[in-house]
C-alpha positions as CSV (number, residue, x, y, z in Angstrom):
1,X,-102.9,-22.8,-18.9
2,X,-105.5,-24.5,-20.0
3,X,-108.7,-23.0,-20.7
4,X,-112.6,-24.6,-21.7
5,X,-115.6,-22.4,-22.4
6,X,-119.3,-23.1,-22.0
7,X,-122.5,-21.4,-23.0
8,X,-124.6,-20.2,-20.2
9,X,-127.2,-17.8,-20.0
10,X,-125.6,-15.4,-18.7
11,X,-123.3,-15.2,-21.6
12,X,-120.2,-17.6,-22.3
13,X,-118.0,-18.6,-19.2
14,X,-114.5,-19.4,-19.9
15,X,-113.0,-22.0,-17.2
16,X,-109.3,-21.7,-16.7
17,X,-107.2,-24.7,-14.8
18,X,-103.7,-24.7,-13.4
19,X,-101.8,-27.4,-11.7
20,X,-104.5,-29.8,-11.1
21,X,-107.4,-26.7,-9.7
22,X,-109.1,-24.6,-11.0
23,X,-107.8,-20.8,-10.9
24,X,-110.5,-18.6,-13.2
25,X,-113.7,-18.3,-14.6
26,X,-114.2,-15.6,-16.7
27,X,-116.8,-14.1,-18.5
28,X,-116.3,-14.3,-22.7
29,X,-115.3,-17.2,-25.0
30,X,-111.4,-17.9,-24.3
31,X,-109.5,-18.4,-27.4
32,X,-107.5,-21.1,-27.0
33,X,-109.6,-24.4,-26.0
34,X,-108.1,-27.4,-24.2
35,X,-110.0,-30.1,-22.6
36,X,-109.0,-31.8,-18.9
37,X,-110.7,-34.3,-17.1
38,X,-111.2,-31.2,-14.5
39,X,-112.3,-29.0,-16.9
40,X,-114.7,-31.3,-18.5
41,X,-116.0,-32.1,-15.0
42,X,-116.0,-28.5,-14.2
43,X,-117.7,-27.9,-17.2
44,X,-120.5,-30.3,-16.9
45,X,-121.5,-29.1,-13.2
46,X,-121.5,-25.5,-14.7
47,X,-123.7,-26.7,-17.4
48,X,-125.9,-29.1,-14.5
49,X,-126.1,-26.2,-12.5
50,X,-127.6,-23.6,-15.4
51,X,-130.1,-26.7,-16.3
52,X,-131.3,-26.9,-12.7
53,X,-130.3,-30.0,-11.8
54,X,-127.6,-29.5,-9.2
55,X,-127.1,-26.9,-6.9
56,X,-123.9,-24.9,-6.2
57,X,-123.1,-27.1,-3.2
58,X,-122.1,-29.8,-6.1
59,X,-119.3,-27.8,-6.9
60,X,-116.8,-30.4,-4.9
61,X,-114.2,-29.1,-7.6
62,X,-110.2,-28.5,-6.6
63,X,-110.3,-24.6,-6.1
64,X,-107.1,-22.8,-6.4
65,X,-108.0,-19.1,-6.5
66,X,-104.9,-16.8,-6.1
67,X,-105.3,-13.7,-3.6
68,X,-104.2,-12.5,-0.3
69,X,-104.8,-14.3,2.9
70,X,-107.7,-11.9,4.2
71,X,-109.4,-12.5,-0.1
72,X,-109.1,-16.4,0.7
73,X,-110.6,-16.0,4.5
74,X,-113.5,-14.1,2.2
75,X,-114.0,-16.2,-0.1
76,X,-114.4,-19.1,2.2
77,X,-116.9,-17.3,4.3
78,X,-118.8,-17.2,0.8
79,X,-118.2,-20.8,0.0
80,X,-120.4,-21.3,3.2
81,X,-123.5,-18.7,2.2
82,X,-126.1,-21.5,1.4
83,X,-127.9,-21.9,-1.6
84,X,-130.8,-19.6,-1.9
85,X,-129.5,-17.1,0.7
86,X,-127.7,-13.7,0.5
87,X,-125.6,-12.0,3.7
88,X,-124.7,-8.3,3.5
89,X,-121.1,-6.9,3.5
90,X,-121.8,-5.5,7.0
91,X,-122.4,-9.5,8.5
92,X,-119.4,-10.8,6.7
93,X,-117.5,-8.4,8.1
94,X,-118.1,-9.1,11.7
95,X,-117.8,-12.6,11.0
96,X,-114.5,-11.7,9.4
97,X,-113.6,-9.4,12.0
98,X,-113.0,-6.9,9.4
99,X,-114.6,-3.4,7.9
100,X,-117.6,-4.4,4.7
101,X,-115.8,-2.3,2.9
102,X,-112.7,-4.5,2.7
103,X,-115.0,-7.7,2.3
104,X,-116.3,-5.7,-0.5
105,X,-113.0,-5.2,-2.4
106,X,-112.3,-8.9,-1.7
107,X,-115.5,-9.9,-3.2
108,X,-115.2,-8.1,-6.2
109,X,-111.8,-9.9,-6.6
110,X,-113.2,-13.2,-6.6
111,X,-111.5,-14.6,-9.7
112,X,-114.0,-17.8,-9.4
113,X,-117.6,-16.3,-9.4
114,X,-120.3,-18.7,-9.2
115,X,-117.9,-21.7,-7.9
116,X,-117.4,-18.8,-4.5
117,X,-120.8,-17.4,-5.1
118,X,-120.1,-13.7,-4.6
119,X,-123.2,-13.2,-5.8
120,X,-124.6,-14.1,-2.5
121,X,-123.6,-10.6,-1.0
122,X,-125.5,-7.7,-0.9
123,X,-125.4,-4.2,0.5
124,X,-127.9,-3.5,3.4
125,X,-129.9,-1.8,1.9
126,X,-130.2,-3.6,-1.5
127,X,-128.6,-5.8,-3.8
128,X,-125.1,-3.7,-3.9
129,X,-123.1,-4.0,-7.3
130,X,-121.9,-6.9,-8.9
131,X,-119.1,-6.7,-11.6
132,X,-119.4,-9.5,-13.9
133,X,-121.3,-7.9,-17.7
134,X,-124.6,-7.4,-17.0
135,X,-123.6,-6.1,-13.5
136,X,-127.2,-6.0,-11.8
137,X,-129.5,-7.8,-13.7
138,X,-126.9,-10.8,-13.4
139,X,-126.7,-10.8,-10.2
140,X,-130.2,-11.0,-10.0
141,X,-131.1,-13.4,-12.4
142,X,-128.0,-15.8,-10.6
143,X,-130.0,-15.1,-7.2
144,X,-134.0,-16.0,-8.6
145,X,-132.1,-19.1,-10.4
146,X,-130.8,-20.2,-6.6
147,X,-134.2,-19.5,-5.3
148,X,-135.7,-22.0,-7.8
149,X,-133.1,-24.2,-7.1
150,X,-133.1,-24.0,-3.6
151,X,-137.5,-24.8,-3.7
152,X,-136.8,-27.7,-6.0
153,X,-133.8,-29.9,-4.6
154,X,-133.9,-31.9,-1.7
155,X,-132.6,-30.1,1.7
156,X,-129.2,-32.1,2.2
157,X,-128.3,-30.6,-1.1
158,X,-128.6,-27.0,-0.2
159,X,-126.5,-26.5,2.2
160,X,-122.9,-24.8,1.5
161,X,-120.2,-25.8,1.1
């Protein structure tokens, strides 16, 4: 499978590609690098979207994240979370028609955080947990970076996806 890493600064990403879409991003360098046109592409809106220069919504990438049918209904209702905004667990899940705790267990299995901005979802009550290293103060620095972003780019680019 092949696999390109990036610099961030919220530690290295590792982008991970399989038939044609991309399937992973992972926190930590990957050891074995190999270079697509998708994963060079992917790569450069990753690095784009660190710089400040495009927002999440230019992530018009093939998506191929593997999960159950309810984890890809979730991560499609995240998709849509605009940039610069949250939604709790609890509004998900009536949107979903489901309980936040099962949204919950399908966010955390987002295996393409970022690209499906998990990030967007917090608790009711705060910002709720968030699993990548860092945990928290990732989380937070991803959501002050979309604020910025959000201020700064024109309105057609904000919206999701």
């Amino acid at each position: 499978m092949p696999q390109l890493s990036l610099h961030t600064p919220i530690g290295d990403l590792t982008l991970s590609e399989e038939e044609g879409a991309l399937v992973a991003l992972d926190w930590g360098w990957g050891r074995d690098q190999a270079e697509t046109p998708l994963l060079r592409a992917a790569r450069a809106r990753l690095q784009d979207y660190f710089d400040g220069l495009v927002s999440a919504a230019d992530f018009d990438l093939p998506l191929a994240p593997r999960g159950t049918a309810f984890q890809r209904r979730v991560w499609g209702e995240l998709r849509r979370i605009p940039l610069g905004a949250t939604r709790t667990y609890g509004e998900l899940a009536t949107t979903l028609r489901s309980a936040a705790r099962a949204v919950g267990r399908a966010n955390g299995a987002n295996p393409l955080p970022i690209l499906i901005p998990c990030h967007r979802v917090v608790a009711a009550g705060g910002l709720g947990g968030y699993s990548a290293p860092g945990g928290l103060e990732t989380k937070t620095w991803l959501l002050d970076h979309e604020r910025r972003l959000s201020q700064s780019l024109p309105s057609g680019m904000i919206a999701g996806h």
